[in-house]
C-alpha positions in Angstrom: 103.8 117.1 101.9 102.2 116.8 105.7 99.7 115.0 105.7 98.2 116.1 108.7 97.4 112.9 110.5 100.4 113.9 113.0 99.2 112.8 116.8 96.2 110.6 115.5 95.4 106.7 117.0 95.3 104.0 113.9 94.3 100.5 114.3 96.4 98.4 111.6 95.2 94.9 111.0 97.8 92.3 110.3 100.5 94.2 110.4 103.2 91.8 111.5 104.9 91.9 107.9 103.6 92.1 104.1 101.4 95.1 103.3 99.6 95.8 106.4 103.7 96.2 107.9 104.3 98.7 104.7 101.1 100.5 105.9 101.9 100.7 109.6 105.4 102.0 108.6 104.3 104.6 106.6 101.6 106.1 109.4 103.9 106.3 111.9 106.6 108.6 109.9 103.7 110.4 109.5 103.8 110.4 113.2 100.6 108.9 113.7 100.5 106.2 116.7 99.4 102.8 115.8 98.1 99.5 117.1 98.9 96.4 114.9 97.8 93.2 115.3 98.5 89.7 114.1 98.4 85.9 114.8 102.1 85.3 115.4 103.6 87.1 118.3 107.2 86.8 117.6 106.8 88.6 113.9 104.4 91.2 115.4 106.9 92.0 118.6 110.0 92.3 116.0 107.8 94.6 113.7 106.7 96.9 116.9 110.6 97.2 118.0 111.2 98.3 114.3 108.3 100.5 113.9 109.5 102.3 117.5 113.3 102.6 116.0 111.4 104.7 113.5 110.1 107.2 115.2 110.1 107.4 119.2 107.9 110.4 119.4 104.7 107.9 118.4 103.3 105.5 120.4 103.3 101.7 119.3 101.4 99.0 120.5 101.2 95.2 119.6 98.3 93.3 120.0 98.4 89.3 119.5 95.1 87.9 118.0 93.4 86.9 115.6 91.4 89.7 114.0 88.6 87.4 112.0 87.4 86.1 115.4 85.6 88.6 118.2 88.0 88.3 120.8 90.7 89.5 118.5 88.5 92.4 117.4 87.6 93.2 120.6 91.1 93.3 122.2 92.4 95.1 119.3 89.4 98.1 119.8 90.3 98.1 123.2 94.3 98.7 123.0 93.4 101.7 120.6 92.4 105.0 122.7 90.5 106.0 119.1 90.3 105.1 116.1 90.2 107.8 114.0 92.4 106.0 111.1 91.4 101.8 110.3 93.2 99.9 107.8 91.2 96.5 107.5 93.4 93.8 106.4 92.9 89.9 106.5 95.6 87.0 105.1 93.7 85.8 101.8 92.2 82.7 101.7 93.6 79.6 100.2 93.4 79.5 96.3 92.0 75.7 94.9 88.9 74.5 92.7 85.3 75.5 94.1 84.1 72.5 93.6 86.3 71.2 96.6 85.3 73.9 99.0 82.5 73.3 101.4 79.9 75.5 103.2 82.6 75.7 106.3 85.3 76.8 103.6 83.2 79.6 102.2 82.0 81.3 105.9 85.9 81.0 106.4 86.6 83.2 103.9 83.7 85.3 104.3 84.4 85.8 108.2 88.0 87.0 107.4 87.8 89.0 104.4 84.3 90.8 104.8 82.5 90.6 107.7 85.6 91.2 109.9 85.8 94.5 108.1 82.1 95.1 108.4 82.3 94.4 112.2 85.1 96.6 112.6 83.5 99.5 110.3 81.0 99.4 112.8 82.7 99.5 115.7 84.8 102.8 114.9 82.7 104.7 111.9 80.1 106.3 114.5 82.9 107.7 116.8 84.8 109.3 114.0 81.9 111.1 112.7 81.3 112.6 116.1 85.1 113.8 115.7 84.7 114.8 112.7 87.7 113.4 110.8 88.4 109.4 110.4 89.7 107.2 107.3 89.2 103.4 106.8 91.2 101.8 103.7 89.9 98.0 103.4 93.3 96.5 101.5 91.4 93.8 98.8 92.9 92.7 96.0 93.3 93.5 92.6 90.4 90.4 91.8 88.2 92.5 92.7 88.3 94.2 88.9 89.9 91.3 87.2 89.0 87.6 88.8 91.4 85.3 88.8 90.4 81.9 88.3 91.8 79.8 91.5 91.1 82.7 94.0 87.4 82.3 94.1 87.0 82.8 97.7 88.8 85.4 97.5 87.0 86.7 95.0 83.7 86.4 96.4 84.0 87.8 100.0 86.2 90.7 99.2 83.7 91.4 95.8 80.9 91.4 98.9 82.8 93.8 101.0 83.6 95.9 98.2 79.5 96.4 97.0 79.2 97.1 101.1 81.1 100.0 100.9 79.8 101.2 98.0 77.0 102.1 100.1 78.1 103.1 103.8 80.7 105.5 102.2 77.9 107.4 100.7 75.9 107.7 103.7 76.0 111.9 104.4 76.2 110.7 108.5 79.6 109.9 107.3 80.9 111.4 104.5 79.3 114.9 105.6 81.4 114.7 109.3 84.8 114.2 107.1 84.6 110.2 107.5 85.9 108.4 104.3 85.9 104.4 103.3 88.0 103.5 100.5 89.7 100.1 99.3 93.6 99.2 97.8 93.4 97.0 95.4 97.2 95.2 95.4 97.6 93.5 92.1 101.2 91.6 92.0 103.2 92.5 94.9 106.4 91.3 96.6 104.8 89.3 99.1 104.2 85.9 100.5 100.4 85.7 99.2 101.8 86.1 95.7 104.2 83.3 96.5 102.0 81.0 97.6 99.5 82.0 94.6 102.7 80.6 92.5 103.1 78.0 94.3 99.3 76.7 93.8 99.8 77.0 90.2 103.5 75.2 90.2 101.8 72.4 91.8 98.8 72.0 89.1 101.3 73.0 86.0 104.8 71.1 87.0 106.4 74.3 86.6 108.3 76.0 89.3 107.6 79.1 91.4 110.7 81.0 90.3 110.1 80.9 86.4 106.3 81.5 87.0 107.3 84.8 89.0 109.3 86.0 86.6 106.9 85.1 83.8 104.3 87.2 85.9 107.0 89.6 86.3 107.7 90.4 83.0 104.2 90.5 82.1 103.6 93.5 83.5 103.7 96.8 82.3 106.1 98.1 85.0 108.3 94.8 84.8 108.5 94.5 88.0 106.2 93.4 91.3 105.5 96.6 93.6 106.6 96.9 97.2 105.1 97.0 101.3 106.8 100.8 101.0 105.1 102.8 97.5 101.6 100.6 98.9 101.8 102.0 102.9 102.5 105.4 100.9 99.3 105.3 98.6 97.7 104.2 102.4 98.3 107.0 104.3 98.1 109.4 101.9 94.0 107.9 101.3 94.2 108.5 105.8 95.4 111.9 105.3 93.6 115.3 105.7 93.9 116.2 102.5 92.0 112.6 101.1 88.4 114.0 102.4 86.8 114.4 99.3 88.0 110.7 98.4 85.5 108.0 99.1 83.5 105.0 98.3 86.6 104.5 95.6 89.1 101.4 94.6 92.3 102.6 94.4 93.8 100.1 91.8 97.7 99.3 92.7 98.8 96.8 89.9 101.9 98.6 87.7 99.2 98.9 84.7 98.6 94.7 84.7 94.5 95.7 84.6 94.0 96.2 80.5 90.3 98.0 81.0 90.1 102.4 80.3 87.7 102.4 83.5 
């Protein structure tokens, strides 16, 4: 299938490696060129160099920063010519007990995984109506539908984002010019976040990482964690041209794990 985003400008947030990489891979065999950013500059360089191997008829540009803060968002905007495709993406933060985090702890979390996207929303939304196509997937998390216990920061900001987008995606300014705002929900995936999820609970249980993976693993339906590659997929087909009449949804990426019909 073409998905009919050939030649258009995406801004990919922490795309150095884990999901955002799987969904800056996928855009750009779509031929779509893409600006990724992330904190570490030797990850994000080596993931650039790949992404160009792909496909040399795209355009790829790296970006070093750090998204949650407004110099990061700002350089980011600026290296991208438009932006008629955003996929908002943030490292999680740190899983613990909430009665150890702190007012400082919680606007941390808040900064990275909901009003970063907010800020960024804003920033592009306005220019894609006048366009008349654009696509922003917010990657959250799977907690979203299910909590889980030790994430609660996560939990809270991305739950706040999510109700946020409830709304804007409705708004006819948007959604009537062929602008839609969905989320991916990633429930287990192969990826450092789930590792260091395992290691949090290794660390409280005495048990190790390895057999709690592959207790996790075998718990779900598929029997197996999902990969960067089927999730970039899901991605750009939500950026494509033929995802318009998608929006205000939570696309729930999990291998079954959710138990709930709705």
């Amino acid at each position: 299938m073409d998905l009919g985003i050939a030649g258009k400008w995406a801004l990919v947030c922490a795309a150095s490696k884990g999901l955002g990489k799987g969904c800056a891979q996928a855009l750009v065999a779509e031929g779509v060129n893409v600006v990724i950013t992330a904190r570490g500059a030797d990850a994000l360089q080596a993931t650039a160099k790949e992404l160009r191997a792909t496909n040399r008829s795209v355009q790829v540009v790296a970006v070093v920063g750090d998204i949650t803060t407004p110099e990061g968002r700002a350089a980011a905007l600026a290296a991208c010519p438009q932006v008629d495709i955003l996929v908002n993406n943030a490292g999680g933060p740190p899983p613990g007990d909430f009665r150890q985090w702190d007012r400082d702890t919680w606007l941390a979390a808040l900064d990275a995984n909901m009003l970063t996207p907010i800020e960024l929303i804003k920033a592009v939304v306005d220019g894609m109506a006048e366009r008349g196509f654009g696509r922003v997937v917010n990657i959250t998390s799977a907690a979203v539908k299910a909590p889980i216990d030790i994430l609660g920061l996560s939990n809270g900001a991305r739950s706040g984002l999510t109700g946020f987008v409830a709304g804007v995606a409705r708004q006819p300014q948007l959604a009537g010019r062929n602008v839609t705002i969905n989320a991916l929900l990633p429930g287990p995936f192969d990826t450092d976040r789930l590792r260091g999820t395992a290691a949090g609970t290794a660390a409280k249980t005495g048990r190790s990482v390895e057999e709690l993976l592959d207790e996790r693993r075998k718990l779900n339906p598929t029997r197996r964690f999902g990969n960067a590659t089927e999730f970039g997929a899901c991605c750009a087909f939500l950026c494509s041209q033929h995802a318009g009449y998608i929006t205000g949804q939570n696309v729930l990426m999990d291998g079954g794990a959710f138990p709930g019909t709705f």
